[in-house]
C-alpha positions in Angstrom: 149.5 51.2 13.1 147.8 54.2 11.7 145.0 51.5 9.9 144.7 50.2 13.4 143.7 53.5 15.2 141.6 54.5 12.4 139.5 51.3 12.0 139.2 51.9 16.2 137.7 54.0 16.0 135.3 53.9 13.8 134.0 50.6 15.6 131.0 51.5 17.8 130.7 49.5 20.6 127.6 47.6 21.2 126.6 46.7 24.8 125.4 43.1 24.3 121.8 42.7 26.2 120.2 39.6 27.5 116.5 39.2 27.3 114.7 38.7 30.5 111.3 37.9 30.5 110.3 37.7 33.8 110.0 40.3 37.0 110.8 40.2 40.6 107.5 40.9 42.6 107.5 44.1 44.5 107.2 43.6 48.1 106.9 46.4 51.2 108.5 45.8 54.4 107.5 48.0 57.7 104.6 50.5 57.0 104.5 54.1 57.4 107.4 56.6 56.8 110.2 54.3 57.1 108.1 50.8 55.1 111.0 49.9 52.5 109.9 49.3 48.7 112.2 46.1 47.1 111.7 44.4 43.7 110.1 45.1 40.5 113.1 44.4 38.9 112.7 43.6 35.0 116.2 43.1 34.2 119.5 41.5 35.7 120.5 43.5 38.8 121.6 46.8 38.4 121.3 46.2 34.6 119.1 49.2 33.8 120.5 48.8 30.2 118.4 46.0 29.8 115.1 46.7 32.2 113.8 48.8 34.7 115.3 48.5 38.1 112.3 50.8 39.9 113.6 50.9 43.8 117.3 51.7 44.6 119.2 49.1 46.8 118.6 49.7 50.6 120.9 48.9 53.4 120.4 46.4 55.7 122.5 45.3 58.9 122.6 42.6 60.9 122.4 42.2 64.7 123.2 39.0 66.7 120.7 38.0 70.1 124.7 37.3 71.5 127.6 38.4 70.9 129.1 36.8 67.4 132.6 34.5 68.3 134.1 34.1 65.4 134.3 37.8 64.3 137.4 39.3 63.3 138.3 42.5 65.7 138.3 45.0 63.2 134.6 43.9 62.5 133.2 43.9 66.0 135.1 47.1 67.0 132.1 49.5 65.9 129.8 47.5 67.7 132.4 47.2 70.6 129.9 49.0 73.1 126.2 47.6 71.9 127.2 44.2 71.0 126.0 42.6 74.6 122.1 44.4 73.5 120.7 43.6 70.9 118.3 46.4 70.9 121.2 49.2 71.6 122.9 47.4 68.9 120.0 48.1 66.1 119.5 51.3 67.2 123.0 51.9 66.7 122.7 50.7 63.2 119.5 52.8 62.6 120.9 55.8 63.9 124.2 55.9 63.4 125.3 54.0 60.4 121.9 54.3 58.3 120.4 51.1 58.4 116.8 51.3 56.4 116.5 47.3 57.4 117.5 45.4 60.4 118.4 41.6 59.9 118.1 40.0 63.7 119.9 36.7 63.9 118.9 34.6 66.6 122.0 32.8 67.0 122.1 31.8 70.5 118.9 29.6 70.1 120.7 26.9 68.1 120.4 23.5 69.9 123.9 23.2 69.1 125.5 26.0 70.3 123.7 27.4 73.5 120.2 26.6 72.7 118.4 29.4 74.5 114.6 28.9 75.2 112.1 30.1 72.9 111.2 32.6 75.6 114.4 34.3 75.7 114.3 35.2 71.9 111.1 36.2 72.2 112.3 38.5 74.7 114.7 39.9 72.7 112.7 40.0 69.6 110.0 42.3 71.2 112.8 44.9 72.9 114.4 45.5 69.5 111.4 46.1 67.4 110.8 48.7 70.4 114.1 50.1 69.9 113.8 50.5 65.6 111.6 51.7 63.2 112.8 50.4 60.3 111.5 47.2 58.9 112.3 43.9 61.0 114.0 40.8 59.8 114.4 37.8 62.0 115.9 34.7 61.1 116.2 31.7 63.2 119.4 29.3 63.4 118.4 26.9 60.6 117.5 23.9 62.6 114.4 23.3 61.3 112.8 22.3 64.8 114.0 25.0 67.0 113.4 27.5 64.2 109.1 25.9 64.3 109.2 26.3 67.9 110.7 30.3 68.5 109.4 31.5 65.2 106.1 30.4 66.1 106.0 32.4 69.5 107.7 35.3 67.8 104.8 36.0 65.3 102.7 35.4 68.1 104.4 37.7 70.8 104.7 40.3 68.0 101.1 40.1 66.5 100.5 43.5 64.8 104.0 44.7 64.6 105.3 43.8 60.1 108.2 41.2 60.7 109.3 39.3 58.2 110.6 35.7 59.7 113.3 33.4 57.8 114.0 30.6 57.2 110.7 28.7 57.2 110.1 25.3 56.0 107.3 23.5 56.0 
């Protein structure tokens, strides 16, 4: 037993590294005092042992154009009194919870769920990048048709103001 503890520890322990030769592009979301810095990432994340991990992780949160069915309670209760505005509701993650990023879903435009007019989330689009100043992401419902039609008039209702829009196909 007394070999044992002694060969222990003289064994140094090497933390084993995996070569990674490429590099995550930087990218800049928003623009002034609150534009977010992400990538430039040389390494596996948060594997600083290996590369260079240059901008720290940022929170993001996510905010529905209707309020979210399937929730469990306990997740909906902090958004219990925003959740019917989607603008009060990303303020609310700006301001009170620390949200450097706010993920809009447009939910409510699927053709198989309520499909809402491209109008409508257009509507809601422009009152919640009114309401934050923190970079903008809005992402359609994934049916690629709907998703051409509102994303389309988004970027145009919203010309001049950084959004990023997701998904897009071609």
């Amino acid at each position: 037993l007394e070999f044992r503890r002694v060969l222990f520890r003289s064994m140094a322990f090497e933390t084993p590294k995996i070569s990674y030769s490429g590099a995550i592009r930087e990218v800049q979301l928003g623009s002034g005092d609150n534009a977010v810095m992400l990538g430039g990432e040389t390494s596996y994340p948060f594997h600083t042992f290996e590369g260079e991990m240059p901008h720290a992780p940022k929170i993001a949160m996510e905010v529905y154009d209707a309020p979210p069915e399937d929730w469990a309670p306990a997740a909906l209760e902090p958004f219990a009194d925003v959740v019917g505005d989607p603008a009060a509701w990303a303020a609310k993650c700006v301001n009170e919870f620390g949200a450097e990023i706010v993920c809009l879903q447009l939910a409510s435009i699927d053709p198989n769920g309520e499909d809402r007019p491209a109008a409508a989330a257009v509507e809601v689009v422009k009152n919640v990048a009114a309401a934050v100043d923190v970079p903008l992401i809005v992402m359609g419902c994934a049916n690629d048709d709907k998703d051409a039609e509102v994303l389309r008039q988004v970027a145009e209702a919203c010309e001049g103001r950084p959004l990023v829009l997701g998904p897009v196909t071609e």
